[in-house]
N, C-alpha and C positions, 0 to 999 in steps of 0.2 A: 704686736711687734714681731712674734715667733713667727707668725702666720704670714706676716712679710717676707721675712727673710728666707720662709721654705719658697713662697713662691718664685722670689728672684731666682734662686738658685735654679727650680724647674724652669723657667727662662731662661737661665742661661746655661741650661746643661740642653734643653731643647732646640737651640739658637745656632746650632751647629750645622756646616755645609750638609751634613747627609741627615738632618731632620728638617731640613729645611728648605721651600723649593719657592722659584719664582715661576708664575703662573705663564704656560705660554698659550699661544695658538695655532691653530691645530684643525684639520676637518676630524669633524666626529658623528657615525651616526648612534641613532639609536635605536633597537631591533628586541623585537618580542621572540626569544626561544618557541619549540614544538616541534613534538616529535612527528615523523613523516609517515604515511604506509602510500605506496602507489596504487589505485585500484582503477579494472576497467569502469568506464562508463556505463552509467543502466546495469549494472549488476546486480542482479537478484537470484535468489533460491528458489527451483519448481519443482513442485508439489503434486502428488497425486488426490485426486477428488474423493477418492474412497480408500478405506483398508482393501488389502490382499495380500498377493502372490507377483514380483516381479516377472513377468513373463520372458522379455526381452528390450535388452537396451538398443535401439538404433542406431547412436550415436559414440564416442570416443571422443578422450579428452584432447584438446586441443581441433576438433572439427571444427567447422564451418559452418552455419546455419543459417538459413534467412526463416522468415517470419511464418508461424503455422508448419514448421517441421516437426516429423516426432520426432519425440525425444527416448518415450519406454512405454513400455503398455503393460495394463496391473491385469490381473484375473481376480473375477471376482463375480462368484454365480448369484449371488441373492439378485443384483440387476439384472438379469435376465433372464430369471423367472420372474422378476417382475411384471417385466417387459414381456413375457410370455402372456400373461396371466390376464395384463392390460388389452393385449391385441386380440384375444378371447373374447372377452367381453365388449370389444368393441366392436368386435364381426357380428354379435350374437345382436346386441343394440340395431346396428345398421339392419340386418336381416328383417327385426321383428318392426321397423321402420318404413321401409323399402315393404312390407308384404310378404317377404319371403317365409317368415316363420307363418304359424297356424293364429296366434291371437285375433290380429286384424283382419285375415281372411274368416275367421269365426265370428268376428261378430257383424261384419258386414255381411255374411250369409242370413247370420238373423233376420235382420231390418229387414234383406230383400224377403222373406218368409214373415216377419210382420207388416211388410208394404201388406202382401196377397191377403193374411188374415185381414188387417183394416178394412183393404178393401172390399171386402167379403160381407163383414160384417157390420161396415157402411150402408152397403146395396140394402142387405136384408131389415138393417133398422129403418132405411127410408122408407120401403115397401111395408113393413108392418106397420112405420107411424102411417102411412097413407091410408091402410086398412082400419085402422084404430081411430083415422078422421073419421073414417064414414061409418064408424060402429061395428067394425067386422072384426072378429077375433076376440081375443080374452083379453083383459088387462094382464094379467100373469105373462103370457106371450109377449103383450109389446114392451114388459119392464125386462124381460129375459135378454131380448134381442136389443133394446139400450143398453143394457148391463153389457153385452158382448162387445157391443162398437165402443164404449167409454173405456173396455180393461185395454184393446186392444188398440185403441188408439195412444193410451198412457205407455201402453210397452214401445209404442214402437217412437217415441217422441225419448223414454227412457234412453233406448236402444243408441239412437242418434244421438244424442248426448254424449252416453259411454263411450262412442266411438270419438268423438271429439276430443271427450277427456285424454284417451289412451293415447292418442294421436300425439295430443302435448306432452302426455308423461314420456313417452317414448323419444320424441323430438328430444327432451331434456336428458334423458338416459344416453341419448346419443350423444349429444356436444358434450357430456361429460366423461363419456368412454375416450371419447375422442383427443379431448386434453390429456387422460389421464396415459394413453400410449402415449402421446406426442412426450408427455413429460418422461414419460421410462424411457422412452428410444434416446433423449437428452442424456437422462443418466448415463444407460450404456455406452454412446460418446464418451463420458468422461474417462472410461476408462485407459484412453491414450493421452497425455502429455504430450501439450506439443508447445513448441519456441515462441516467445511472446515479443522477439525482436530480430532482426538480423544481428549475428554478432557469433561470437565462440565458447563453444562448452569448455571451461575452466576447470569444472569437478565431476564426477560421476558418486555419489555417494551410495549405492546398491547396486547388488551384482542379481543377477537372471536365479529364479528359485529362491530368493529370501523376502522376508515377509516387509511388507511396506505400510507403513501408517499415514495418514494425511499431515498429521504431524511431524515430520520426517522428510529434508528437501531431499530429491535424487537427482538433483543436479543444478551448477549453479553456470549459471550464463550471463554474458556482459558483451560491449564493444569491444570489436579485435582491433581495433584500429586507435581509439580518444580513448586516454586516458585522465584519470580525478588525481588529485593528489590532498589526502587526506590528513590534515594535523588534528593532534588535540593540544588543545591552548588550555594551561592555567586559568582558572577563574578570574584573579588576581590582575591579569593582561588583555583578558578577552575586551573590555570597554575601550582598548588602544586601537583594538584590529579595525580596521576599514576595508570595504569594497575598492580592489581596484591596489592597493597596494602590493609594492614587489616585497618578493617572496625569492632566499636567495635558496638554495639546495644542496644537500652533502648524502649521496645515497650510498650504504654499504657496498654497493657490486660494483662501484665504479668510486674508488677513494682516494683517487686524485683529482678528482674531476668535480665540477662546481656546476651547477644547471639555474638558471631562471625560473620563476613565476608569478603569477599574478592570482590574488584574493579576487574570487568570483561570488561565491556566497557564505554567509553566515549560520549558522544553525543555532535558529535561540533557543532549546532546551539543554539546559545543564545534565551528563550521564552524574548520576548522582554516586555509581558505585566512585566510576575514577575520579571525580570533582571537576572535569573537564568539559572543554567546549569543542566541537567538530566543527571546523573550517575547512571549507573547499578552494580549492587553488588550481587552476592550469596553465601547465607546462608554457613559458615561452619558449626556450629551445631545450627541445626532451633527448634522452638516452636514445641513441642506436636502436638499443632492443632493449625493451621492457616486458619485466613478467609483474602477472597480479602477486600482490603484496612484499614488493620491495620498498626495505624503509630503510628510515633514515633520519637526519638532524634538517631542522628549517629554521630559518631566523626572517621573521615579517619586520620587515624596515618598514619603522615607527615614523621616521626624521631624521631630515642629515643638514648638520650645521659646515658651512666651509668660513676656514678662518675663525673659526672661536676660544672664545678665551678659556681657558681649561685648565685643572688641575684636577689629581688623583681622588678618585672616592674615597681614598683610607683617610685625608686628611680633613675632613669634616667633621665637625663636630655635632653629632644630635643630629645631621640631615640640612640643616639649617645656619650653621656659625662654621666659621674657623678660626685658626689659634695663631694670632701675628705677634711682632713683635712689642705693641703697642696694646695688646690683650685680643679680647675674642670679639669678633667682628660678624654682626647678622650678613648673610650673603642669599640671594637670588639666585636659584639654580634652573640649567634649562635642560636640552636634551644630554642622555649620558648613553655611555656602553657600560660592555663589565668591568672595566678598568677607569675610565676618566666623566667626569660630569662637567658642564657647561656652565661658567659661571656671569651670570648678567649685570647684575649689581653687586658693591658693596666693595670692591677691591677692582686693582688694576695691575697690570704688567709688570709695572715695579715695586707690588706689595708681597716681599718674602710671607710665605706662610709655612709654618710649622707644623711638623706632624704631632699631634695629640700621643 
């Protein structure tokens, strides 16, 4: 009976004009917060291919560039005594290829000096076996003058062989020289940076005379022209965002002023340090003038209800009920903002609801 009586009272002490509200309608939309940063287009950091020595920057922030410009050029000697050391050896390869060195003119001078021996001691084995048919001579003499044609003929079939072999070794010695400049002259290239799009140096991160690591961008480059617009969305929200939804804008450099856009892509990996998602968005009608990394507030319109029935977030109960005259009533909620939520079943127009 106690437990009656307190609750009437909270009834009727809650039952009053200013706790009390009759639900109206109203357009309402509903929009995912995210903070902004403006960034060019193709923006990336480049990088030098090797450690060194900045030699010279080409370029100033804010230039102009199209595609394969330099950008700086490193020093750095070990690739070029590389590249020395390769072009050496590859002259030396081609020479002893080509005949010009002593190997292959050596031992082709042999054979032509084992042809004449062979042949020499061809003739004289014929003519002693012919003597030796008809009983003339010593045994001793005709195994002599065999022994001479058989060593002499092995040398010189050796001889021709060795030449063949060295021919291939040397063929292989070459296409290997030869890659191996081709690949140092590559390197020594690397040591200029140059633009991988048309578009404008934003940063110069190294000055001429300090030391450069490949790890270390020297400069970062993007579109002078298209700009991204970059949010990070809440974890919490990111399953509301869609492709193709407006995107409304509030930039610091311009704080009276409102910009459009449009959800172009999603980025499904979570940054795990901020718990955020990165969404891509472009401009429908952009700033005057834009610099990289102007940011700012974005709200991704979720859903807009026109004419809905609506009452105050605060007066909900648990997400789910509110507190009428008649008790607590389950309600269907639809789209909200940060102030009001959509309410689809469960009450109407003329159901006073009280604030909790």
């Amino acid at each position: 009976m106690k437990r009656l009586f307190v609750l009437a009272l909270i009834f009727a002490g809650c039952s009053s004009s200013e706790d009390s509200i009759l639900p109206i309608k109203r357009a309402i939309t509903e929009s995912v917060y995210a903070s902004v940063t403006v960034q060019p287009d193709s923006l990336y950091d480049a990088y030098a291919a090797v450690n060194g020595i900045l030699e010279v920057n080409y370029v100033e922030e804010g230039d102009i560039v199209i595609k394969n410009d330099l950008i700086a050029k490193v020093i750095n000697t070990t690739p070029k005594l590389n590249e020395e050391n390769a072009r050496l050896a590859y002259d030396l390869a081609r020479d002893q290829l080509e005949g010009k060195a002593d190997l292959l003119a050596t031992i082709r001078n042999e054979i032509t000096a084992a042809v004449i021996t062979f042949e020499n001691d061809s003739t004289n084995f014929i003519r002693q076996q012919n003597l030796w048919s008809q009983n003339i001579g010593s045994k001793a003499t005709y195994d002599q003058k065999k022994l001479a044609f058989q060593l002499s003929k092995t040398r010189l079939e050796n001889l021709k062989s060795n030449l063949i072999q060295t021919e291939r070794e040397l063929q292989t010695k070459f296409e290997k020289a030869k890659v191996n400049y081709q690949s140092a002259r590559t390197q020594r290239s690397d040591f200029v940076v140059k633009s991988n799009i048309n578009g404008k140096v934003y940063s110069i991160s190294k000055n001429p005379g300090e030391i450069v690591s490949t790890r270390e961008p020297l400069a970062s480059i993007g579109s002078s022209s298209f700009f991204i617009i970059e949010l990070l969305v809440d974890e919490v929200d990111i399953v509301k965002v869609k492709l193709g939804q407006q995107l409304i804008i509030s930039l610091d450099a311009y704080s009276n002023q409102i910009f459009e856009g449009k959800i172009h892509k999603i980025l499904p990996q979570k940054d795990q340090r901020s718990q955020t998602f990165t969404v891509e968005a472009l401009f429908i009608n952009a700033p005057e003038t834009i610099y990289a990394g102007l940011s700012g507030e974005g709200n991704i319109i979720i859903s807009k209800r026109e004419n809905a029935l609506t009452i105050p977030k605060t007066y909900l109960v648990n997400s789910t009920k509110v507190l009428t005259e008649e008790g607590e009533i389950t309600v269907e909620t639809g789209v909200e903002d940060l102030e009001y939520i959509e309410i689809l079943k469960g009450i109407d127009e003329n159901t006073r609801v009280i604030k909790p």
